[in-house]
C-alpha positions as CSV (number, residue, x, y, z in Angstrom):
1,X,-9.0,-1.8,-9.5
2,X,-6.8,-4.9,-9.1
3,X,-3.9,-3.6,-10.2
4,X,-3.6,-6.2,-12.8
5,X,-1.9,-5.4,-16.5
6,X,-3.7,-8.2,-18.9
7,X,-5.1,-11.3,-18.5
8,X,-5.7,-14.5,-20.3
9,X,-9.1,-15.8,-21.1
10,X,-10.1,-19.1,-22.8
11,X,-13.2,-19.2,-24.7
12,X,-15.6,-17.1,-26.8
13,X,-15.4,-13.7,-25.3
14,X,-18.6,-12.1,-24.4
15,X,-19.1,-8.0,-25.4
16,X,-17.2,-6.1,-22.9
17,X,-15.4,-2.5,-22.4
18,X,-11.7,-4.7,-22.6
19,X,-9.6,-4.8,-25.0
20,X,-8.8,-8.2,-26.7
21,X,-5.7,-9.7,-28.7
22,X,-6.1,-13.2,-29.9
23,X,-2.6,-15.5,-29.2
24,X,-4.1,-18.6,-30.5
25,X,-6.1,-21.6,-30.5
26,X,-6.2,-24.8,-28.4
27,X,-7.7,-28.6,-29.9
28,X,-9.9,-30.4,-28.0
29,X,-10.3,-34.3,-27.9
30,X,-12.3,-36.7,-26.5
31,X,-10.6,-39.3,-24.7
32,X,-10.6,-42.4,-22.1
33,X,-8.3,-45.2,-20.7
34,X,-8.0,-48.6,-22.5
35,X,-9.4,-50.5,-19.8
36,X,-12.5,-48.1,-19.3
37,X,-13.2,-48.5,-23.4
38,X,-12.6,-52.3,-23.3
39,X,-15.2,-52.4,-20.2
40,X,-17.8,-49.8,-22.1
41,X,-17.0,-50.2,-25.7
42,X,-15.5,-47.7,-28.0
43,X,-18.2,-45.1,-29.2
44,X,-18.7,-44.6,-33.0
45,X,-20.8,-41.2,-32.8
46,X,-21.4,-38.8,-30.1
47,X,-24.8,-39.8,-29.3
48,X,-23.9,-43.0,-28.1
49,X,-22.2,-41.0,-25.2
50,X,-25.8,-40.8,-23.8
51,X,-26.4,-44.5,-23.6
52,X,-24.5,-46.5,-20.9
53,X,-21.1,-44.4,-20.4
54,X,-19.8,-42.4,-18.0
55,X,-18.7,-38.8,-18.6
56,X,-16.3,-36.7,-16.7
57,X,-17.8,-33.1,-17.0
58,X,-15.8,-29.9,-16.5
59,X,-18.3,-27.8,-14.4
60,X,-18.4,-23.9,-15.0
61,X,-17.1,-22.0,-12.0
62,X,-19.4,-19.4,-12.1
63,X,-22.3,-21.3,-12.6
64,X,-21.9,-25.0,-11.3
65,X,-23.2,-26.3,-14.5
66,X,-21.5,-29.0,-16.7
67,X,-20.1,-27.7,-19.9
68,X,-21.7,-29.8,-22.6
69,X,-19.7,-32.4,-25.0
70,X,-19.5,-30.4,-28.0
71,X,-18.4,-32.3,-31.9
72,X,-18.4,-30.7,-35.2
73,X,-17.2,-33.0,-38.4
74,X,-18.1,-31.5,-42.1
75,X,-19.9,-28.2,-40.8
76,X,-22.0,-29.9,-38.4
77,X,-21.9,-29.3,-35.1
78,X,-23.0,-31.3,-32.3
79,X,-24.1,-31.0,-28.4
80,X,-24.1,-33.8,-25.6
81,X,-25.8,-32.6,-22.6
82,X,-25.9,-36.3,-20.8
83,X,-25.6,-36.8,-17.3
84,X,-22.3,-36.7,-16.0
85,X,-20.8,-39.3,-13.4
86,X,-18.0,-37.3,-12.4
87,X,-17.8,-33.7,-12.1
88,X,-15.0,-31.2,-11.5
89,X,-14.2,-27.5,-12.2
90,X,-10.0,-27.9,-11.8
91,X,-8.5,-29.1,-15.0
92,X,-6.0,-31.7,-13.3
93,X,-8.6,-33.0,-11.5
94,X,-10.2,-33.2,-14.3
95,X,-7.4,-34.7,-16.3
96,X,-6.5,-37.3,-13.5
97,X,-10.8,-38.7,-13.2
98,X,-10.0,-39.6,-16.6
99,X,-6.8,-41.7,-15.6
100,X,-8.1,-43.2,-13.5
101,X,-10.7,-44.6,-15.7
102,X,-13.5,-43.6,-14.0
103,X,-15.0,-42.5,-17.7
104,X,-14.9,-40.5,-20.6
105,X,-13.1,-37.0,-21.2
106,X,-13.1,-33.8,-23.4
107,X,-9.6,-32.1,-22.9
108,X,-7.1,-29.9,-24.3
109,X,-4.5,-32.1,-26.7
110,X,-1.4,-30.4,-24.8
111,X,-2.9,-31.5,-21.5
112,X,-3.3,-35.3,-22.6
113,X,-0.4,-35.3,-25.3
114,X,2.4,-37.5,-23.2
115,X,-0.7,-39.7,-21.9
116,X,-2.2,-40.5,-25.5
117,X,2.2,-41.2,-26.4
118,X,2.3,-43.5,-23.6
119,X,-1.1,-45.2,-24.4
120,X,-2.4,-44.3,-20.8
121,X,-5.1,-42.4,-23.0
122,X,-7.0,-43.2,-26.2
123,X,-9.0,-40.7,-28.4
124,X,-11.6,-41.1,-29.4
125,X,-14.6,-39.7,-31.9
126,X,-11.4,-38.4,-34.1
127,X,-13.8,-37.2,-37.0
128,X,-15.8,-35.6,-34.3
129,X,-13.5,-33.3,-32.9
130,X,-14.8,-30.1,-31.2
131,X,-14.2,-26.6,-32.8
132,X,-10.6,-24.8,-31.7
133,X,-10.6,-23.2,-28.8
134,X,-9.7,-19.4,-28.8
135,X,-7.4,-18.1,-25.9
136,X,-7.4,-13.7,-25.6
137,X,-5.2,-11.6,-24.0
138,X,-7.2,-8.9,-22.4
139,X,-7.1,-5.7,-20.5
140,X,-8.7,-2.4,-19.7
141,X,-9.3,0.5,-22.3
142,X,-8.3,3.1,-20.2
143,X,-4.9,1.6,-19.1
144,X,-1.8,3.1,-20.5
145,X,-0.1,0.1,-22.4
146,X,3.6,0.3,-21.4
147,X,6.4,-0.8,-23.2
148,X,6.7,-4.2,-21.2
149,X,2.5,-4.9,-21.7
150,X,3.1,-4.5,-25.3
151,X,6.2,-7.0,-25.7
152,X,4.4,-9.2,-23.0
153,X,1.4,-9.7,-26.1
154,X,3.5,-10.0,-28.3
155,X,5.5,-12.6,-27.1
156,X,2.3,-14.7,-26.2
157,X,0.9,-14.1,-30.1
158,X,4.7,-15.9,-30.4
159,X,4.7,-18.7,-28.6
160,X,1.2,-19.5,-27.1
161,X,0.0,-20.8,-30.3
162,X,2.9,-23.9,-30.2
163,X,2.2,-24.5,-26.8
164,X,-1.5,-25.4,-26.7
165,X,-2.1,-26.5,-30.9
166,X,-2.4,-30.1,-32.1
């Protein structure tokens, strides 16, 4: 009703009437400033994330709530659902709470990349990182797919995958 073609969704995609193309997978790190794990010590396992440090939550826009820290090292998989200090739903704002060392992050690697390089960033919990993240290309069933949709898709199963990867 929109008028829109396709768009792009991150994240497991619930049961719905559109039609879905995967064009890759995004890595997800958890991450903080020097000074911020010099003041709060560097944590060895997730569940020390629930004692004494400071997390910067990405909060759902539909619902408000936090997303949860989420690790997985061997097959098993791991939630933090700890009180958050700083809360955002926009992922530079998001990005830039954790520059400014006001505590602990889980981001995309292509958003944090040049920041780890610089050492304005550290990961941390390597073993422990989170599963991939999917990213779709979706539209409606009962549009037409033109000629330009089609090459659009492909295109994105082309290059999306080098853009957001490790």
């Amino acid at each position: 009703s929109d008028n829109v073609d396709c768009v792009i969704r991150g994240g497991p995609l619930n049961d719905s009437s559109l039609i879905a193309r995967q064009i890759g997978f995004a890595t997800l790190i958890t991450c903080a400033t020097p000074a911020y794990l010099k003041l709060y010590g560097v944590p060895a396992y997730p569940d020390e994330l629930k004692n004494g440090h400071r997390l910067i939550s990405y909060l759902s826009p539909q619902s408000g709530r936090a997303f949860p820290f989420r690790f997985e090292r061997d097959g098993e998989k791991t939630e933090i659902k700890a009180d958050y200090r700083v809360g955002v739903n926009e992922s530079n704002a998001h990005l830039a709470a954790a520059l400014a060392g006001l505590g602990i992050v889980q981001t995309f690697t292509y958003a944090t990349a040049a920041h780890i390089r610089a050492g304005k960033l550290v990961e941390i919990l390597t073993p422990w990182r989170p599963a991939r993240y999917p990213f779709h290309v979706v539209y409606p069933q009962n549009r037409y797919v033109t000629h330009r949709l089609r090459v659009f898709i492909s295109w994105l199963q082309e290059i999306f995958p080098a853009r957001v990867g490790p």
